[in-house]
C-alpha positions as CSV (number, residue, x, y, z in Angstrom):
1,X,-19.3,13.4,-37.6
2,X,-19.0,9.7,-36.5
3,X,-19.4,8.8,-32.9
4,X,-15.8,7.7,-32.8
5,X,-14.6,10.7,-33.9
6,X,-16.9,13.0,-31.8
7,X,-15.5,11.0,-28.4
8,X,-12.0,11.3,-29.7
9,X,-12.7,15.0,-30.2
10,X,-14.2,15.7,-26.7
11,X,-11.0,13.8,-25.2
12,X,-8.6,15.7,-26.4
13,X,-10.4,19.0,-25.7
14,X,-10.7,18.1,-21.8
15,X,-9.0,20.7,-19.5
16,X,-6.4,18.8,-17.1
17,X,-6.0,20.7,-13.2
18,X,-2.7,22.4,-14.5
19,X,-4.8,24.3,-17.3
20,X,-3.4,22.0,-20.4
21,X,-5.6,19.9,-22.7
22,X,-5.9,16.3,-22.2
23,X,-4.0,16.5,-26.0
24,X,-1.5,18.6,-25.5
25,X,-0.1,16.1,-22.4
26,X,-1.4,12.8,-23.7
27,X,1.4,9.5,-24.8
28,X,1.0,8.2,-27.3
29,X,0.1,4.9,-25.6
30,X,-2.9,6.9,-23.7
31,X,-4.1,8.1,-27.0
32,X,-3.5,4.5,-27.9
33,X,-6.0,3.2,-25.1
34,X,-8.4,5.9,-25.9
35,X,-8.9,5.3,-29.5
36,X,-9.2,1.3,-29.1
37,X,-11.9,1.9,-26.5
38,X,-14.3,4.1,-27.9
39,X,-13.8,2.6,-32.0
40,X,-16.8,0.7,-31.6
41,X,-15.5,-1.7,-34.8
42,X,-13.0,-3.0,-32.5
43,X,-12.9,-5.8,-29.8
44,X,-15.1,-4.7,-26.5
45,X,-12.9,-6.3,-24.0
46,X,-10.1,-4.2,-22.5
47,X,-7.3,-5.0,-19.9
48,X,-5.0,-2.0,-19.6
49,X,-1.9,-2.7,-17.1
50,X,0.0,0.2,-16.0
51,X,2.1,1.3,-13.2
52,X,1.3,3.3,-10.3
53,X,1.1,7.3,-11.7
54,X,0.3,6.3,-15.0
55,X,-3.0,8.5,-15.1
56,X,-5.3,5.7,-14.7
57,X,-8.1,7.3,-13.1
58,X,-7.9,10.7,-15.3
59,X,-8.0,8.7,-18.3
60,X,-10.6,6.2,-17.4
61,X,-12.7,9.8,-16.5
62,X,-12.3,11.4,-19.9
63,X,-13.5,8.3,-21.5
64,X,-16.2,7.5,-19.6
65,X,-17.6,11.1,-20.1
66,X,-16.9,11.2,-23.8
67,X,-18.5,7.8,-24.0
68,X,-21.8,8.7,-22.1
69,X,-21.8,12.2,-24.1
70,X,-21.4,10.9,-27.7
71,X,-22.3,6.8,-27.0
72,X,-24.6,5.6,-25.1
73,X,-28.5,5.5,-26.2
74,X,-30.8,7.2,-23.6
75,X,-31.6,5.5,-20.7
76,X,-28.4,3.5,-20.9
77,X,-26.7,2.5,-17.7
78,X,-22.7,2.6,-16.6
79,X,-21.4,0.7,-13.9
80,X,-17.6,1.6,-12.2
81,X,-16.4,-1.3,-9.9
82,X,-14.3,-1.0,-7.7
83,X,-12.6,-3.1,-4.4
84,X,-14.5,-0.5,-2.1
85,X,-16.8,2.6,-3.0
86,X,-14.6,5.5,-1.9
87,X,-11.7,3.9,-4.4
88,X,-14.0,4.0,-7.4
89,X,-14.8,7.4,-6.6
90,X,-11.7,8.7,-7.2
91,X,-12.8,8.1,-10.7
92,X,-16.0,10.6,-10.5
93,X,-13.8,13.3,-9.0
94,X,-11.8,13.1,-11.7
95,X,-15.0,13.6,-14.5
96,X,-16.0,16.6,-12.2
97,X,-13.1,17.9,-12.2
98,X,-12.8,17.9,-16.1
99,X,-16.2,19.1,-16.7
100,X,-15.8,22.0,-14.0
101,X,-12.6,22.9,-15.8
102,X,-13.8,22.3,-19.5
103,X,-16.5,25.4,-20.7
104,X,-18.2,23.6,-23.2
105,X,-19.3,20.8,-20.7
106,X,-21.6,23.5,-18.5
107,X,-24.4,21.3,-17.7
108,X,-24.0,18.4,-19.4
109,X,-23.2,16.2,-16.5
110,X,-24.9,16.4,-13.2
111,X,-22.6,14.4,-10.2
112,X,-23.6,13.0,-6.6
113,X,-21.6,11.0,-4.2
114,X,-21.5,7.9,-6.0
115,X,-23.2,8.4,-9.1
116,X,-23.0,10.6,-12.5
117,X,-26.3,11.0,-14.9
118,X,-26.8,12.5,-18.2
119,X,-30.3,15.4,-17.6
120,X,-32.9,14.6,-19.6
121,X,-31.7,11.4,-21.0
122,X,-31.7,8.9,-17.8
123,X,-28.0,8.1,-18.5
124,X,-26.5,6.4,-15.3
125,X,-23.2,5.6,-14.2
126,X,-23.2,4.2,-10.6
127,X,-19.8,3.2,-8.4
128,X,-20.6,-0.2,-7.4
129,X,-18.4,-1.9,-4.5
130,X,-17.4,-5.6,-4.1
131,X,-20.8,-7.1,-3.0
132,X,-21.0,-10.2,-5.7
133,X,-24.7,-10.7,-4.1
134,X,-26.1,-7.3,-6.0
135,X,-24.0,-7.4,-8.9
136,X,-25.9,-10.5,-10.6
137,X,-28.4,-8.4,-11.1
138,X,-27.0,-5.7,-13.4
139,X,-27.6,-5.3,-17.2
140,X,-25.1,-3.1,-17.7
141,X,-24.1,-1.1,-21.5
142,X,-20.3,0.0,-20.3
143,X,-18.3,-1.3,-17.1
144,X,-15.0,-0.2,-16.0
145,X,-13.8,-3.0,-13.3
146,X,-10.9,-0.6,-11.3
147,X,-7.8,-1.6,-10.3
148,X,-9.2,-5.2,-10.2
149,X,-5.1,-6.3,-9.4
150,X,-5.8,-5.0,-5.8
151,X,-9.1,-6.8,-5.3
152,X,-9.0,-8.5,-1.8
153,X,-8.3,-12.1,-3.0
154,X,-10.7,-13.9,-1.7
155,X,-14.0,-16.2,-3.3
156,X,-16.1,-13.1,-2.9
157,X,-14.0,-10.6,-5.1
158,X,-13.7,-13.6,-8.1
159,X,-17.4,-14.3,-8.0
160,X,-17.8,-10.4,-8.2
161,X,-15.4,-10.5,-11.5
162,X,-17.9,-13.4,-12.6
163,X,-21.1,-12.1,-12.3
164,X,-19.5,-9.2,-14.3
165,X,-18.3,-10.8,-16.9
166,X,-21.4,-12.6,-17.5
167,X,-23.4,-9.1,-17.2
168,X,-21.9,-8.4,-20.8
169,X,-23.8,-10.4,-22.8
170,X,-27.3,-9.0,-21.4
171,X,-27.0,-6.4,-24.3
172,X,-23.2,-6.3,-25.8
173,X,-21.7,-4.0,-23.4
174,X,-17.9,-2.9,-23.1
175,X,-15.6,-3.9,-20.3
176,X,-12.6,-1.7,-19.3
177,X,-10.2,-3.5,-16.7
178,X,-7.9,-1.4,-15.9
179,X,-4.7,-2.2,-12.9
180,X,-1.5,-1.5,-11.8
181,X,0.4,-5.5,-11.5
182,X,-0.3,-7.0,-9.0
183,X,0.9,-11.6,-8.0
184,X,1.4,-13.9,-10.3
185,X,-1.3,-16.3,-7.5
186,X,-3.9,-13.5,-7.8
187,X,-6.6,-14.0,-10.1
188,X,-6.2,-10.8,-11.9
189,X,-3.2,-12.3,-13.4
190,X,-5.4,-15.0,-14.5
191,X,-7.6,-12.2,-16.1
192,X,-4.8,-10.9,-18.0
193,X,-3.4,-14.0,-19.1
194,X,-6.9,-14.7,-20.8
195,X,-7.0,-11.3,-22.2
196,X,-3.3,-11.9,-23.7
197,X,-4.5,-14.7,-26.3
198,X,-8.1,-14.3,-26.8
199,X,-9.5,-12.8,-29.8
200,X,-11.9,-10.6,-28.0
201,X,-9.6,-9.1,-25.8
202,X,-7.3,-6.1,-25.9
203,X,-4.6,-6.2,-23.7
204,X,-2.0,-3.5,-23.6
205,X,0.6,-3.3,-20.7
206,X,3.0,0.0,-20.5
207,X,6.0,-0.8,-18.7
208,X,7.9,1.3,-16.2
209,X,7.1,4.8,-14.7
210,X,5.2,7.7,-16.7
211,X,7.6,9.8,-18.5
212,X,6.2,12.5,-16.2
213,X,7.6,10.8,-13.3
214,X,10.0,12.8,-10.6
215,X,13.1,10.7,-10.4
216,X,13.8,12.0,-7.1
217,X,10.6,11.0,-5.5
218,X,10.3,7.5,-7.5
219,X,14.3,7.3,-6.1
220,X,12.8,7.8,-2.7
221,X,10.0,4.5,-3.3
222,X,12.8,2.3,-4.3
223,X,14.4,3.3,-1.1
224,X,11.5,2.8,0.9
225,X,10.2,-0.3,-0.5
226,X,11.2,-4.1,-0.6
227,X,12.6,-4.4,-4.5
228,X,10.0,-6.5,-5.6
229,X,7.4,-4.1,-4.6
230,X,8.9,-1.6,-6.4
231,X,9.2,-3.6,-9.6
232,X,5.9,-4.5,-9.3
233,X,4.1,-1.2,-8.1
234,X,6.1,0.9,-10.8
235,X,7.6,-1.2,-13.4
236,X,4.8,-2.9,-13.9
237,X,5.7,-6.3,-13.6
238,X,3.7,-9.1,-12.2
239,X,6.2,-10.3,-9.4
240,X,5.4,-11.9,-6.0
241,X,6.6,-9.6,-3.0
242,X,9.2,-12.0,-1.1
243,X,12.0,-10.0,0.0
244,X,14.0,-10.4,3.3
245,X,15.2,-7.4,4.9
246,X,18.7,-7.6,4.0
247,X,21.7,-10.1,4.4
248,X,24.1,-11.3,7.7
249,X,26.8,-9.3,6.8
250,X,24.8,-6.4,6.5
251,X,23.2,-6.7,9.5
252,X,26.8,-7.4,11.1
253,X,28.0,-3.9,9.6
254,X,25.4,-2.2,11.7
255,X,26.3,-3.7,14.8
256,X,27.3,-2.2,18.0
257,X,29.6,-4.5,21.2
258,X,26.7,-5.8,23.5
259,X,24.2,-4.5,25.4
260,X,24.2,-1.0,26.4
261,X,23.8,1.0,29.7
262,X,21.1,4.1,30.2
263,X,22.8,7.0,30.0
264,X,21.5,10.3,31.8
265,X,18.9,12.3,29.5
266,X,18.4,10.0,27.1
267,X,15.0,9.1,26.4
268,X,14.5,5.3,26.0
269,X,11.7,3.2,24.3
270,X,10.9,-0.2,24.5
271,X,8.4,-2.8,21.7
272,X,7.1,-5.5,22.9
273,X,6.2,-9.0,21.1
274,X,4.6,-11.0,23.6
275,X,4.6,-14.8,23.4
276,X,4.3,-17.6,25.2
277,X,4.2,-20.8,24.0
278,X,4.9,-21.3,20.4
279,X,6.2,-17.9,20.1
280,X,9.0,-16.5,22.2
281,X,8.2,-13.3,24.1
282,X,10.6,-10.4,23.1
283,X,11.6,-7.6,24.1
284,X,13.6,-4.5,22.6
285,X,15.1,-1.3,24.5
286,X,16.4,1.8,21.7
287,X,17.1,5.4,21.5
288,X,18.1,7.7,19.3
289,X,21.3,9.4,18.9
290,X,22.1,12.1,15.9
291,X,24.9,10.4,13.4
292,X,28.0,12.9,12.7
293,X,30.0,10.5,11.3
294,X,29.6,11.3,7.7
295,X,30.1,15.0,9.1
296,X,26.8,16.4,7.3
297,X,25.7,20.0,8.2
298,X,22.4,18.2,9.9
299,X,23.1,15.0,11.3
300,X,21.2,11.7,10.6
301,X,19.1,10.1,13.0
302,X,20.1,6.8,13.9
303,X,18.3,4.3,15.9
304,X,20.3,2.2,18.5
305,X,19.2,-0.8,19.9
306,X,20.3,-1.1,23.6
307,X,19.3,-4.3,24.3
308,X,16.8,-7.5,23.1
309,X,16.0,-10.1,25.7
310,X,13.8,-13.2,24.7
311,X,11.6,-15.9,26.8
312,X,11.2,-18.8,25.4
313,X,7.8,-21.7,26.4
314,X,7.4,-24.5,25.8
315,X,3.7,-26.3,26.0
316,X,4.9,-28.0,29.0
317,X,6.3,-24.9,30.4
318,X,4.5,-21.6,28.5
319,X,6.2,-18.2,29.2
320,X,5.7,-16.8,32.6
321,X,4.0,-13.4,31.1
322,X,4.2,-12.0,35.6
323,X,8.3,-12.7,34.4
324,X,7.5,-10.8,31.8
325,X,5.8,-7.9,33.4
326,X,8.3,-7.8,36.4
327,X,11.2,-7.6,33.9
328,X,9.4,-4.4,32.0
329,X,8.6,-2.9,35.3
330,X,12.3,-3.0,36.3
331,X,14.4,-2.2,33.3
332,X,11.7,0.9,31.7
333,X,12.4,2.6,35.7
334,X,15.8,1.6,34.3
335,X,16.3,3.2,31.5
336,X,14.7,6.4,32.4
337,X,11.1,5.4,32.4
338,X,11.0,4.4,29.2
339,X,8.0,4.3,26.9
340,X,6.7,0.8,26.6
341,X,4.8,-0.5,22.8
342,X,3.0,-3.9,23.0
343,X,1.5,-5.3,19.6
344,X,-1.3,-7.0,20.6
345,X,-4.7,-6.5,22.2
346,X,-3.9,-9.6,24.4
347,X,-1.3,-7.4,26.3
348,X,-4.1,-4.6,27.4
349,X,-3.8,-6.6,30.7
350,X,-0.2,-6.0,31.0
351,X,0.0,-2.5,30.1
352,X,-2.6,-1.5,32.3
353,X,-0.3,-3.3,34.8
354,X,2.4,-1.2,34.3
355,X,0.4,1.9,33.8
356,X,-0.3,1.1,37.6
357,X,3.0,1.7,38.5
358,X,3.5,4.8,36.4
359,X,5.1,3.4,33.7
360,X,4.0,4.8,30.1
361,X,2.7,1.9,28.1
362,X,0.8,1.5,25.0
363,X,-0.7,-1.2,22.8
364,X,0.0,-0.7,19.0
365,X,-3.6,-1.3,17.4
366,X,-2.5,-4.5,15.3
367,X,-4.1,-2.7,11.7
368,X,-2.7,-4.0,8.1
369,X,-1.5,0.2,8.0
370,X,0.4,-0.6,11.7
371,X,1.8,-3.0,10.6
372,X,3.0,-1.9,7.2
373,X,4.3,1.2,8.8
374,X,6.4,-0.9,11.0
375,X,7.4,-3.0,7.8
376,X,8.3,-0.3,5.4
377,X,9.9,1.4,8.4
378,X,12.4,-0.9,9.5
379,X,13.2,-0.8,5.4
380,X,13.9,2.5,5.2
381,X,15.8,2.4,8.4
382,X,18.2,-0.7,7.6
383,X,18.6,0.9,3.9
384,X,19.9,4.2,4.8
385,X,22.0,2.8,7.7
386,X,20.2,4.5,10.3
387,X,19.8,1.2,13.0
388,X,22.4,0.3,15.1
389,X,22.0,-4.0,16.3
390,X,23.8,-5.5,19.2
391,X,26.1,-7.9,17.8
392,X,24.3,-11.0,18.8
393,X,24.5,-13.6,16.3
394,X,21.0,-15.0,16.8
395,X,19.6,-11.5,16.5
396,X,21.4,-10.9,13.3
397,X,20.1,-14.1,12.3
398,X,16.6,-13.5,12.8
399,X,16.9,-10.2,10.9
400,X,18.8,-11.7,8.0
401,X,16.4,-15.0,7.7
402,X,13.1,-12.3,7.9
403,X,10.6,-11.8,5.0
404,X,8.8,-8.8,3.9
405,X,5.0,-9.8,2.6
406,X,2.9,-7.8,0.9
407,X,-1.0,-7.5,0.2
408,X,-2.6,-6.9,-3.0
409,X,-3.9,-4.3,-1.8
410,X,-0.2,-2.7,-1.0
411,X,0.4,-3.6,2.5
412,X,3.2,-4.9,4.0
413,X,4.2,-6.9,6.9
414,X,7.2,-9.1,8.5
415,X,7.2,-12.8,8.5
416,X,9.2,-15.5,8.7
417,X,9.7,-19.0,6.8
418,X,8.4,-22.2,8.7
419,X,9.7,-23.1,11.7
420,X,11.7,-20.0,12.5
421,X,10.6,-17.0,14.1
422,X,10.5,-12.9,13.9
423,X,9.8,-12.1,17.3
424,X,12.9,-10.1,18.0
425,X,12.6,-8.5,14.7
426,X,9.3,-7.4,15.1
427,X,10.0,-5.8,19.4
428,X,12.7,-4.1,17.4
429,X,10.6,-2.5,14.8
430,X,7.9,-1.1,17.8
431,X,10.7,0.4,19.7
432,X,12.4,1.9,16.8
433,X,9.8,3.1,15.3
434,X,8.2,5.0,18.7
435,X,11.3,6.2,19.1
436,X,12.1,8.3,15.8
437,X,8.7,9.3,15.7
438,X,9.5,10.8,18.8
439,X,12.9,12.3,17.6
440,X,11.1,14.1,14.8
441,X,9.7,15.9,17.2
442,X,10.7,19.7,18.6
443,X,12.5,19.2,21.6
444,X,15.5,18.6,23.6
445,X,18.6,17.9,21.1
446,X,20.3,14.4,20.8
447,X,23.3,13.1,21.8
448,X,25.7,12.2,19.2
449,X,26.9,8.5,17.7
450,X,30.8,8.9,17.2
C-alpha cells in the first residue's frame, strides 16, 4: 500500500464527535484538500481559504495525524503556527479527539498541552506562537501556518510568515496555510495572491457557508454584523470592513420629539465619552421600555434615549470636566439615580467623584472585546429597530456619518471619517448597552412604548 493511499485511508476511517466517519460527512472539496496535501507527487505549498465553520481545524487534525502516522521518517519534526498558542491548540484537541474516538489509534499518539509525538519514533509536532525571534531557527519537515488571515498585522507577524517560509528549504518540507478571508491591505492577501499564479502553489478557495450550516443561526450573524463582515467572515470574500451604521432617514424613523422627562420607576442609565479639547465631551441618558406595538405575545425591548447633551473645547478654552461632573451629579439624582458608564481610565477621577456622593458610576475597561460589544451592539440594536433617538438633527447626523471598523482578528469598533466626530454615538452605545443588559435581567417589569 502506497503512503498516499494509506493517509487517505486513515482519513476517512477517523471517527467525528457525532459518531460518523470523517468519509461518510466529508465534501467533496475536503476530500479535495485532503488528497492534494498528502499526494506527495504534487505541489508542497497549500493555501486553503474557507469561511468561518468550514471544518478547518478538524480537517487540518485528520491530516496532520494521517501524515505523522503514514509520512514522516522517524525523528521528523511538525510545527503548527498559530497568532497565539491557545488558537493553535484548538488544532491538537481536535487530533485527540479523533484518536480517543477512533479504536484503531489506541496508543499511537501520545498529546500534552502544546505538543503531539509519535512513541518510539521521536516524531514531534509542536504549536508555535508568533515570536519571529525563535522561529528562524526551525528546520521543520511539515508546517501548518493557522488562520494566518487573522495574524495581528504588524512587522512582527510578516517576519514570522518569512522566517517560515524560508524554513522550507532546510529539507523540502510541506506548508499548509490555511484562513478564513480576511483585508485586501493585510499581507495574507498578499500570500494568497502569490499562491494564485505560482507554479508551486495550490490555492483552493470555497466560497460561502458549509452546506452544513444552520440558516437560522448564520440569519442571526448577518443581523448582527456590519455586511461586509459578514461577506467576509462567511462568504469568503476578501473585503475591507467599512460599513456605517445605517442611513439619515433611518435614523430619523427611530426618532422620538425631544428630550424626555424621568418618569417614576423607571430605571435610568447614563454612558459617558469624556472630551475636552479636540474631542467634545458627551453625554447620554436611556431606559428601556417593552415594545407592544407590533402586538407580539412577548414584547420587544426597546432602548430610548432620553437625552444627549455635548461640551464642546477648544485649545484656548478645553472642556470644563468640574462642568462636567456637576452636570452628571445633578441630572443621574435626576433621573432616579441613574447608573453612570465612563469609557476611559482617564475618568477614574470622576467616578470616584460621584461615587462620593452616592452616585453609581463605573468605568467601562476600554478592551478591543468592550469595545466590539458596544459596536456589534448598537448593530443589532439599530437593525431590529429596538433604539429610540431624540430627533436632533446633529445627533442623527453623527450616527448616519459613523463607521464600523474591524480587526483582522474580528473585532469591531466605531469611528468616524476625518474631521468629524463619534462622541455622541459612542455615550449612546454605553448607556444603551448597560441598560438592556440590565433589562435581561429578572426583575421588576417594564413600562410599555405605545
Amino acid at each position: 500500500m502506497s503512503r498516499l493511499v494509506a493517509g487517505l485511508t486513515l482519513v476517512s476511517l477517523l471517527v467525528l464527535d457525532g459518531g460518523k466517519r470523517w468519509a461518510e460527512v466529508a465534501a467533496a472539496w475536503q476530500w479535495s484538500d485532503v488528497l492534494a496535501i498528502l499526494d506527495e507527487a504534487a505541489v508542497r505549498y497549500h493555501m486553503l481559504v474557507r469561511s468561518r465553520g468550514s471544518s478547518k481545524s478538524t480537517d487540518l487534525a485528520a491530516v496532520l495525524i494521517a501524515v505523522m502516522l503514514t509520512r514522516m521518517p522517524d525523528g521528523a519534526r511538525l510545527f503548527i503556527v498559530a497568532a497565539d498558542r491557545d488558537q493553535g491548540r484548538l488544532v491538537l484537541t481536535a487530533m485527540k479527539g479523533f484518536v480517543v474516538r477512533t479504536p484503531i489509534l489506541k496508543g499511537t499518539l501520545e498529546f500534552s498541552a502544546y505538543r503531539a509525538t509519535v512513541p518510539g519514533r521521536d516524531i514531534v509536532l509542536e504549536v508555535l506562537s508568533s515570536d519571529a525571534a525563535s522561529s528562524w531557527g526551525l528546520i521543520p519537515d511539515f508546517v501548518v501556518v493557522d488562520e494566518l488571515g487573522q495574524w495581528r498585522e504588524t512587522s512582527q507577524s510578516e517576519e514570522l510568515f518569512e522566517s517560515i517560509r524560508t524554513s522550507l528549504l532546510k529539507r523540502n518540507a510541506d506548508l499548509v496555510v490555511i484562513t478564513t478571508p480576511s483585508f485586501p491591505e493585510h499581507f495574507a492577501f498578499a500570500v494568497r495572491e502569490h499562491a494564485r499564479v505560482d507554479e508551486s502553489w495550490r490555492l483552493h478557495e470555497v466560497s460561502g457557508p458549509p452546506p452544513w450550516s444552520d440558516p437560522a443561526a448564520l440569519a442571526e450573524q448577518r443581523r448582527a454584523l456590519p455586511e461586509s463582515s459578514y461577506r467576509r467572515l462567511y462568504q469568503g470574500e476578501w473585503i475591507q470592513t467599512d460599513d456605517g451604521l445605517g442611513s439619515f432617514a433611518e435614523f430619523q424613523a427611530l426618532s422620538h420629539e425631544g428630550s424626555l422627562d424621568p418618569q417614576p420607576g423607571v430605571s435610568y442609565f447614563i454612558g459617558v465619552d469624556l472630551g475636552a479639547v479636540g474631542d467634545p465631551a458627551a453625554v447620554a441618558i436611556c431606559h428601556v421600555e417593552a415594545d407592544v406595538r407590533e402586538g407580539h405575545e412577548f414584547p420587544k425591548l426597546r432602548a430610548v434615549v432620553d437625552v444627549v447633551e455635548t461640551w464642546v473645547g477648544t485649545p484656548e478654552s478645553p472642556v470644563r470636566l468640574a462642568e462636567v461632573r456637576d452636570w452628571l451629579l445633578a441630572e443621574a439624582r435626576r433621573y432616579n439615580g441613574a447608573h453612570v458608564s465612563f469609557d476611559s481610565w482617564e475618568a477614574v477621577g470622576m467616578a470616584q467623584e460621584l461615587q462620593g456622593q452616592g452616585i453609581r458610576a463605573e468605568v467601562v475597561q476600554p478592551t478591543p472585546q468592550s469595545k466590539s460589544q458596544l459596536a456589534l451592539g448598537l448593530i443589532a440594536a439599530i437593525r431590529e429597530q429596538a433604539l429610540a433617538l431624540p430627533d436632533d438633527p446633529a445627533l442623527l447626523r453623527e450616527f448616519s456619518r459613523a463607521r464600523v471598523r474591524a480587526s483582522s482578528t474580528g473585532n469591531h469598533w466605531i469611528d468616524h471619517n476625518p474631521g468629524e466626530h463619534d462622541d455622541r454615538v459612542i455615550a449612546v452605545g454605553l448607556a444603551v448597552m448597560k441598560a438592556l443588559e440590565d433589562a435581561r435581567k429578572p426583575g421588576p417589569r417594564l413600562r410599555t412604548l405605545r
